[in-house]
C-alpha positions as CSV (number, residue, x, y, z in Angstrom):
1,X,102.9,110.7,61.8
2,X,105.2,112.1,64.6
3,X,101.7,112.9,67.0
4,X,101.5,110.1,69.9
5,X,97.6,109.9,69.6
6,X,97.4,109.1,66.2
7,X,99.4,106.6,64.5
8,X,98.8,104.7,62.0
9,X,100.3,101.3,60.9
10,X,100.5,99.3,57.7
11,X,100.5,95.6,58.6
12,X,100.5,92.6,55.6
13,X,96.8,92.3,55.8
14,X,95.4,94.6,58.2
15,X,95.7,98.5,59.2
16,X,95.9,99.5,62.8
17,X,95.0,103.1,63.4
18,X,95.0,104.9,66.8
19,X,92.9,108.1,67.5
20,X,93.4,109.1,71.2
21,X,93.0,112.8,71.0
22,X,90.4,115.2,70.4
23,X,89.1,115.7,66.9
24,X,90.1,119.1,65.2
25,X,92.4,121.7,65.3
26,X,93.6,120.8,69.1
27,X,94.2,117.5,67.8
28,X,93.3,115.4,64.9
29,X,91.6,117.4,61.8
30,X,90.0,115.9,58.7
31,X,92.4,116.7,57.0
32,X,95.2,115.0,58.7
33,X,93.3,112.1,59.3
34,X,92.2,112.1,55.2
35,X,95.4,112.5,54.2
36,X,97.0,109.6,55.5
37,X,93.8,107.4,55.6
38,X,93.8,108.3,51.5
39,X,97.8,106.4,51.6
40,X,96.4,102.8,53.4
41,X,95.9,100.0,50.9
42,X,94.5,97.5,53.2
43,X,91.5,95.7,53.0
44,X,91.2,95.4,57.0
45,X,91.4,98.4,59.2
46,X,91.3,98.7,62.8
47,X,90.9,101.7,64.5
48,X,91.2,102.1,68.0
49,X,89.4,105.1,69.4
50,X,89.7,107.1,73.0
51,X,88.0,110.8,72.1
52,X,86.2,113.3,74.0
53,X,85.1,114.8,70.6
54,X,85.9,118.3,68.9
55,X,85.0,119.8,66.0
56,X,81.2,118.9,64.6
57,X,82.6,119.3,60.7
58,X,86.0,117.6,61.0
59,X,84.2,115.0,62.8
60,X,81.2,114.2,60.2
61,X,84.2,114.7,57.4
62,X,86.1,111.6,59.2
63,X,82.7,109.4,59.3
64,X,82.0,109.9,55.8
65,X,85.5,109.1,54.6
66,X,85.2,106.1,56.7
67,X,81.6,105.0,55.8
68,X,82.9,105.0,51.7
69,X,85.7,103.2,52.2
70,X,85.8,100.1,50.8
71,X,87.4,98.5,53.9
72,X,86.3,96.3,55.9
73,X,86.5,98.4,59.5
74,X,86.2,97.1,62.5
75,X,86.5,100.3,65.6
76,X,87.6,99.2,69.0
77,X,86.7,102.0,71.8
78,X,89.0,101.8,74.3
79,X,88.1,104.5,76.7
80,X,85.6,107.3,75.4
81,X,83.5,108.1,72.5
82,X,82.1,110.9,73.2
83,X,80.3,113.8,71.6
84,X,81.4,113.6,67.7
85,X,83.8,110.9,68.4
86,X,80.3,108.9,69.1
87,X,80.0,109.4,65.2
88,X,83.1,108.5,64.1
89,X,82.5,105.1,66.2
90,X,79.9,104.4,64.7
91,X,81.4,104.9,61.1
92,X,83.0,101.2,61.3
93,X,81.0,98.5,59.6
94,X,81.8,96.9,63.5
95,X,82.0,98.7,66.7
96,X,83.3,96.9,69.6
97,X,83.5,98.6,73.1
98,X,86.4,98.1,75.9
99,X,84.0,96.9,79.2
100,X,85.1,100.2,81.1
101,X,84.8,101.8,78.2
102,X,82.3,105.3,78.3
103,X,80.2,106.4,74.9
104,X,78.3,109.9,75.0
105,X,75.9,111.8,73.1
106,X,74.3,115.5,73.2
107,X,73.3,118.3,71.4
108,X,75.7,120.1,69.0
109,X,76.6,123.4,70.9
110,X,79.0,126.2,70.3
111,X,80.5,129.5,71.5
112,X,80.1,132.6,70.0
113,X,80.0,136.5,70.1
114,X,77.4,138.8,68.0
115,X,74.4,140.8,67.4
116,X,71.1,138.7,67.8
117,X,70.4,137.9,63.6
118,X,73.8,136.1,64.1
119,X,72.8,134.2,67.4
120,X,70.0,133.1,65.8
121,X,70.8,132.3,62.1
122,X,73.9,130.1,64.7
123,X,70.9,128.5,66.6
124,X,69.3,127.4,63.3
125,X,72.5,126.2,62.2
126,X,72.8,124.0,65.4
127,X,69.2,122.4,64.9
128,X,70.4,121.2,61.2
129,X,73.8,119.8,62.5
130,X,71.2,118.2,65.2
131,X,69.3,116.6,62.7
132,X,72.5,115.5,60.3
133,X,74.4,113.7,63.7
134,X,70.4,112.0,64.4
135,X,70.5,110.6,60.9
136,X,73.6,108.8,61.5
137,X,72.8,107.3,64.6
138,X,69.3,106.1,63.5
139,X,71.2,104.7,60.9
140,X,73.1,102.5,63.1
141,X,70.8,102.2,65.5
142,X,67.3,101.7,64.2
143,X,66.2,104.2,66.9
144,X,63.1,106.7,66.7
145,X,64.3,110.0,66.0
146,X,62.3,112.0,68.7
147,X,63.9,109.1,71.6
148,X,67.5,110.2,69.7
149,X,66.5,113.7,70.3
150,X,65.3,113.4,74.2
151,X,69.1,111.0,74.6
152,X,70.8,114.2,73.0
153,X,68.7,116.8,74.8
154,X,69.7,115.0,78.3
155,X,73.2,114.6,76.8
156,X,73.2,110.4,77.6
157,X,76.2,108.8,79.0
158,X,76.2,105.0,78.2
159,X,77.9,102.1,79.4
160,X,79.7,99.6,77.1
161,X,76.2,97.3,78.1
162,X,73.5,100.3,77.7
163,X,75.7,101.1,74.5
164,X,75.3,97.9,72.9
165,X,71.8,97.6,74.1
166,X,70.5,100.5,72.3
167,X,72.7,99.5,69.0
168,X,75.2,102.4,69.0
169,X,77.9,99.4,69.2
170,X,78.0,96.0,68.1
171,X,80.4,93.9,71.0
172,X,82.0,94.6,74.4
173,X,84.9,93.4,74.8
174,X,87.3,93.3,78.2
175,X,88.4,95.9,79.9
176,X,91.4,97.7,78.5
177,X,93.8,100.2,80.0
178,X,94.4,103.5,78.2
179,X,97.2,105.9,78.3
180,X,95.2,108.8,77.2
181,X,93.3,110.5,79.9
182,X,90.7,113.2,79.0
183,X,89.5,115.4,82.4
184,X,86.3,115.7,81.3
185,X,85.7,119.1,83.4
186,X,87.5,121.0,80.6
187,X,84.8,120.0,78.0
188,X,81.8,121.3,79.7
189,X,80.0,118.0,79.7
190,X,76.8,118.3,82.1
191,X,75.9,114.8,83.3
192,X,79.2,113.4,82.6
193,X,79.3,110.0,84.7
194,X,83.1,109.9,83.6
195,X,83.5,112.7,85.9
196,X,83.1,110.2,89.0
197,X,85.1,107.6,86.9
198,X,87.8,109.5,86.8
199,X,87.7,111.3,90.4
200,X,87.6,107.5,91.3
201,X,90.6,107.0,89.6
202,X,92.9,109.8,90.9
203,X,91.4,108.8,94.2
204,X,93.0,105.0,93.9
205,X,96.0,106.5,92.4
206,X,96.6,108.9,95.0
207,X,95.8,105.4,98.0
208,X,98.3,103.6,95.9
209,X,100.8,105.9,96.1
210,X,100.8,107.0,99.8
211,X,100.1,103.3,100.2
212,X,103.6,102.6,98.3
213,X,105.2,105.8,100.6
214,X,103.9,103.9,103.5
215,X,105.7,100.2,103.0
216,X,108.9,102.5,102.3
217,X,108.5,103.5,105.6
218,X,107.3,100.9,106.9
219,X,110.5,99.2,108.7
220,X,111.5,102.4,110.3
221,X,108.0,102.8,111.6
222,X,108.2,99.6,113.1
223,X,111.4,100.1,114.8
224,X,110.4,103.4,116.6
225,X,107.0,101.8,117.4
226,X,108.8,98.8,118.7
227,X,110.7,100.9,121.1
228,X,108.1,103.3,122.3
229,X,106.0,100.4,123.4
230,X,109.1,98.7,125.2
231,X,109.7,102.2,126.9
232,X,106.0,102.4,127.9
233,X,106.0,98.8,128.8
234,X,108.9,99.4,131.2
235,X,107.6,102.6,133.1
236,X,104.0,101.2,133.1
237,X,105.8,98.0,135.2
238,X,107.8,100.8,137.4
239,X,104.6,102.4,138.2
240,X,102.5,99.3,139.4
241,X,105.4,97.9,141.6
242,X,105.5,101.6,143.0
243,X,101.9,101.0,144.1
244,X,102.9,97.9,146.5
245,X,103.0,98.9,150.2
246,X,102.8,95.0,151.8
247,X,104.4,91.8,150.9
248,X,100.7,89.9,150.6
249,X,100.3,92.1,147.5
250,X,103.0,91.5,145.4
251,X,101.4,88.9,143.7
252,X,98.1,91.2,142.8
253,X,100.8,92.9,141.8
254,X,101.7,90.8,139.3
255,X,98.6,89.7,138.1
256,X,97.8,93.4,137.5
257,X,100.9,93.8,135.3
258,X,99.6,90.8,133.6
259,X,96.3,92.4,132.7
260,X,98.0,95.5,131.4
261,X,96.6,97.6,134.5
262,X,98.0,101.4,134.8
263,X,99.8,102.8,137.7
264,X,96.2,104.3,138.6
265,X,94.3,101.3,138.1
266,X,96.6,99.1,140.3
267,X,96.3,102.0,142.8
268,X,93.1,101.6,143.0
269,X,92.7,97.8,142.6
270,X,95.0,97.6,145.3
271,X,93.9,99.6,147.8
272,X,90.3,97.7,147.3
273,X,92.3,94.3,147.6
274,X,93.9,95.7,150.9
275,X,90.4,96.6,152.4
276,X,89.2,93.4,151.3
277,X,91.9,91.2,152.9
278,X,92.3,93.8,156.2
279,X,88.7,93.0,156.5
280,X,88.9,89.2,156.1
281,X,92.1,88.5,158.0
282,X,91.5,91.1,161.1
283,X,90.1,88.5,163.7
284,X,92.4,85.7,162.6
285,X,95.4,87.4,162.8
286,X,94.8,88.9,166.2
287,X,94.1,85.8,167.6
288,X,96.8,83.6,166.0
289,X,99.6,86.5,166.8
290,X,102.1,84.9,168.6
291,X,106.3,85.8,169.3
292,X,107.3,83.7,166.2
293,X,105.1,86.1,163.9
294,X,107.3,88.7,161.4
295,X,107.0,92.2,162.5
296,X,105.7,94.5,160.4
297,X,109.2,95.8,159.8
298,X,110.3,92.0,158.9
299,X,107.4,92.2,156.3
300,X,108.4,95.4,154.8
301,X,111.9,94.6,154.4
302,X,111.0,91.4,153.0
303,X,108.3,92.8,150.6
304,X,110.9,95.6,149.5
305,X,113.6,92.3,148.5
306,X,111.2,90.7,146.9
307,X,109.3,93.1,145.3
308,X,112.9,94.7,143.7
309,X,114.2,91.7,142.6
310,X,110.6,91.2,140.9
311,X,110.9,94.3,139.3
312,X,115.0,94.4,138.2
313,X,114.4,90.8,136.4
314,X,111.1,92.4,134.3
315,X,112.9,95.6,133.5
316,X,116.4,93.5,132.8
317,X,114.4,91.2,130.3
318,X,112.7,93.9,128.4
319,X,115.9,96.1,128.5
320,X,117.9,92.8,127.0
321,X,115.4,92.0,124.0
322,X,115.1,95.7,123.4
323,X,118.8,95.9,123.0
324,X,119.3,92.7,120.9
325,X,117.3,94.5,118.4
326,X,119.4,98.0,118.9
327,X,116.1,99.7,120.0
328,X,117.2,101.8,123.0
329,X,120.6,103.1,124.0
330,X,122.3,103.3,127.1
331,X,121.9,101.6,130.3
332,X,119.1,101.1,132.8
């Protein structure tokens, strides 16, 4: 068949058959499936199943053609058996189930429009296909019928390990990935833990791709980062030299550049250091004063020299690296 979700292939010894679709007529119907089914010759089949379910009849038609086969079956659920797809899996005289795999049961339910005799001639209807879909599964399972009811009342998700526990399937196998993807929204499910299964997944798809976005970027980033912090680097120096008043402070100076200090944080550091040393140093220096002593003009001038040519070599070795790298333009 042309229809991507159901294939069917005809091996030497073995049949591979692929439902990933819904079951009826917005995907797979009975009769598709028993027409080609009626063609395969194999002794072996293996049908690998991902379906949020469908139609109640076309569903029970595919399990009973599957049940009278003569084949040995084996069914593989890759990804969701869920509603009447739960009954086809269980059709296979094996079932495995994929690790990550989800399998779902409920009520039989359906939409309609009428007077009330209709509505409820429809509900009685509902409570015999009930009672038809409980028979399979205490069939496989070995199940009491009213704890089958209560699971399909709630409308019980299971996991590939709570599946195989209660008998619905036979194995789980590894995790698989799948290619179909059902949004389980559009089917009206109540409890559906597939719901957060699948939000999870759009959620790491979505990481993965702004992640992907984000290393594209990444060397551009870098560069403009690289540069911003060089031109902060090279202000933030500019604004603690502009701080020094006296020559005995240059090298508080420095050490404050070295701690990463702000120009208000050296302002303030300094001006505590100055009261500090003023304090300290009053009494000697008066006393110790002679004619060989540097004015204060002498120490200005000689604090200004050596606090520029401080300040030129920092700002001339950032300037340089930054320009190896082609980071800034111009000159300084």
């Amino acid at each position: 068949m042309n229809n991507n979700w159901f294939e069917i292939k005809n091996k030497a010894d073995v049949t591979e058959i692929a439902i990933y679709d819904e079951i009826g007529h917005f995907g797979i119907t009975a009769k598709q499936f028993i027409d080609e089914f009626s063609k395969i010759e194999s002794k072996n089949i293996n049908i690998s199943l991902n379906s949020p379910g469908g139609s109640v009849f076309d569903g029970v038609a595919i399990h009973n053609v599957l049940k009278k086969s003569e084949a040995n079956i084996v069914i593989h659920i890759d990804g969701l058996a869920a509603s009447i797809a739960s009954i086809i899996a269980i059709a296979g005289d094996e079932v495995h189930m994929a690790k990550n795999a989800l399998f779902m049961i409920h009520n039989p339910y359906v939409g309609i429009n009428g007077e009330a005799s209709s509505l409820r001639k429809m509900a009685d209807n509902l409570d015999k296909i009930k009672e038809t879909l409980m028979s399979s599964y205490e069939e496989k399972t070995g199940l009491d019928r009213g704890l089958l009811s209560e699971m399909m009342d709630e409308e019980t998700w299971f996991t590939a390990d709570e599946a195989k526990e209660n008998k619905f399937v036979d194995f789980v196998e590894k995790e698989k990935k799948i290619a179909a993807f059902f949004d389980a929204e559009k089917y009206g499910f109540k409890n559906s833990k597939i719901y957060d299964v699948q939000k999870e997944e759009k959620r790491l798809k979505k990481e993965e791709i702004e992640e992907k976005k984000i290393e594209e970027k990444a060397p551009l980033l870098d560069k403009a980062l690289v540069r911003e912090i060089l031109n902060e680097e090279i202000q933030r120096i500019r604004d603690v030299f502009s701080e020094v008043k006296d020559f005995d402070m240059l090298e508080d100076a420095m050490g404050l550049i070295s701690s990463g200090a702000t120009k208000q944080e050296a302002n303030l550091a300094l001006r505590e250091l100055k009261v500090k040393k003023m304090e300290s140093t009053h009494e000697v220096a008066v006393s110790n004063s002679n004619e060989n002593s540097l004015t204060e003009e002498e120490k200005f001038n000689q604090s200004e020299e050596l606090k520029n040519e401080f300040h030129s070599y920092r700002i001339y070795q950032g300037y340089m690296k930054a320009k190896e790298n082609n980071l800034v333009k111009g000159e300084i």
